[in-house]
N, C-alpha and C positions, 0 to 999 in steps of 0.2 A: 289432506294427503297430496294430494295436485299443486298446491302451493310448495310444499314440502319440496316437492320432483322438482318444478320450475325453479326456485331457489338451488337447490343442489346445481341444475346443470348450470347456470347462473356463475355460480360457485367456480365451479372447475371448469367452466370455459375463460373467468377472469382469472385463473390462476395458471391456465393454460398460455395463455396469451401475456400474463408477464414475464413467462419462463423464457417462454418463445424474446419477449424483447430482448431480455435479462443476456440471454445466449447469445443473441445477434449481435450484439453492441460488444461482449467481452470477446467472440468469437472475432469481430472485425478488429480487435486493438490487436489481441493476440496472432492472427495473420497480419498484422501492420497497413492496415488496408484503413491507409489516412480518410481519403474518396468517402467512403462508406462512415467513417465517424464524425467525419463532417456532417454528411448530410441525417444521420440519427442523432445528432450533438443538437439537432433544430427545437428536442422536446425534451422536456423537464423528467419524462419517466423515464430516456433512457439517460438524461445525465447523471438519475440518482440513485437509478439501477443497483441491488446489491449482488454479489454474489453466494457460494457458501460460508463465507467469513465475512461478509455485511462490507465488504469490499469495492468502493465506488469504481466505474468506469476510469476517474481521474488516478485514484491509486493502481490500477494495474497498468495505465500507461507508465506511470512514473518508477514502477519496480520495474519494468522491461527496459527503462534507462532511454525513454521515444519521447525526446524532448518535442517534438515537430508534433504529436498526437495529448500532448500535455498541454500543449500551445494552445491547439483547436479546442480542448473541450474546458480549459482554465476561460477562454475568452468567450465560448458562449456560456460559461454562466456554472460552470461544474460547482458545486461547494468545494471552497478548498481548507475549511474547518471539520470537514464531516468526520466521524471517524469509526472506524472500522468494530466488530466485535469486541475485541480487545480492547476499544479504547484509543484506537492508535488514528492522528490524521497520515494524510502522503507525506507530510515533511519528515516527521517521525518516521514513519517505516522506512524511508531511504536512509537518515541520520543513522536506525539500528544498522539497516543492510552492510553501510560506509565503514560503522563501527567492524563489523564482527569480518568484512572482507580483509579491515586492516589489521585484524590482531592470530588473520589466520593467515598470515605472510610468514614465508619460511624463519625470515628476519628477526618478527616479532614473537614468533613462538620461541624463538632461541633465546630472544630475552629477557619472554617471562619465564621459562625455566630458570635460567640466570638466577632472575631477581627472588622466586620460587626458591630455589637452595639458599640465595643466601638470606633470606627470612625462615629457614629451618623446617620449611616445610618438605616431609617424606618424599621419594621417590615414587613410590603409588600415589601418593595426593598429586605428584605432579602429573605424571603419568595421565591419571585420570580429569585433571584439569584440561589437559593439551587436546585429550581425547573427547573431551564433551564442548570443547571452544571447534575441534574440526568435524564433529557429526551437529552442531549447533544448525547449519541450512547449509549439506553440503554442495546444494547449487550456487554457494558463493564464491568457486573456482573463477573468479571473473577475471579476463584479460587486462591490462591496462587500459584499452581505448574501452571496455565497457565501465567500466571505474569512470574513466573521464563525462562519459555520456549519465549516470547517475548524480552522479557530481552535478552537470550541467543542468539536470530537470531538477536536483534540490532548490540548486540556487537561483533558478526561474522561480519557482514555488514560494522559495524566502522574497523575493522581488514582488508577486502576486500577492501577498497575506499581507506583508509590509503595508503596501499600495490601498488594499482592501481596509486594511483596521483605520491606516489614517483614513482616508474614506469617512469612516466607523463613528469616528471621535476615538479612535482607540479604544473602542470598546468590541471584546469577542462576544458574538451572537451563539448560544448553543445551537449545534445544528439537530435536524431533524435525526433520532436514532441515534443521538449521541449518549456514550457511556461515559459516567462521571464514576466509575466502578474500576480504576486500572489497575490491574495488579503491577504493584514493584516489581522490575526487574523481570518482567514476560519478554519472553521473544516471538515474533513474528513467524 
């Protein structure tokens, strides 16, 4: 029974204590506090820290569009293969993000209606296409310099993996807590 207790607190003071990192580390990209992910960027738990979508440290720099905090933790050492619950690594969840910012442009919705009627599809099909492409992640209202700043950390990251695989022998390593499970056609 004493073992039992010892073990339990054991337990939940190491699960206390990864939350506590877990927090730290996403709480400092998320106030943009370069300083501080530097110096947490120096250990291996907090580069591969999840969150509650199994979300690395390196992908929510890279969905905040902080190329300068994608920089610091791609060069100590982030995985930039890992991939998220879904399946998804950070190139991918900015590739979806780019996709769905550009097809929710006043522009491109006019002309997939357009193309929508003249492939004979209903006015409620469109309707409800247009409406489920602009409730898809309505935080992707993104300005243009934020567009350019996602832009700029994909193609760092394209520049990183590239680098990494020759490295490799061109060969991709599964990473730790990777899902070979992805659903077609999920979004982020």
């Amino acid at each position: 029974m004493k073992n039992l207790l010892v073990m339990t607190v054991c337990l939940i003071t190491s699960m206390s204590f990864a939350d506590s990192v877990e927090k730290s580390v996403f709480e400092a990209i998320k106030n943009g506090d370069v300083e501080e992910v530097k110096r947490m960027a120096t250990t291996k738990e907090n580069l591969a820290a999840r969150d509650v979508h199994g979300r690395t440290p390196l992908m929510n720099a890279a969905e905040q569009g902080n190329l300068q905090m994608a920089t610091v933790l791609a060069e100590a050492g982030a995985d930039i293969n890992a991939k998220d619950k879904k399946g998804f690594t950070a190139i991918e969840i900015l590739e979806s993000m780019l996709r769905r910012i550009h097809l929710n442009t006043p522009e491109n919705k006019q002309k997939r209606i357009e193309q929508m009627r003249r492939e004979g599809f209903s006015e409620e099909v469109i309707r409800k296409d247009i409406q489920m492409i602009e409730n898809s992640v309505p935080s992707l209202q993104k300005s243009a310099d934020d567009v350019r700043k996602l832009q700029g950390v994909l193609d760092y990251l394209k520049q990183v993996k590239e680098a990494k695989d020759k490295a490799d022998g061109g060969r991709e390593k599964p990473s730790a807590g990777s899902s070979s499970n992805r659903v077609e056609g999920a979004t982020h």
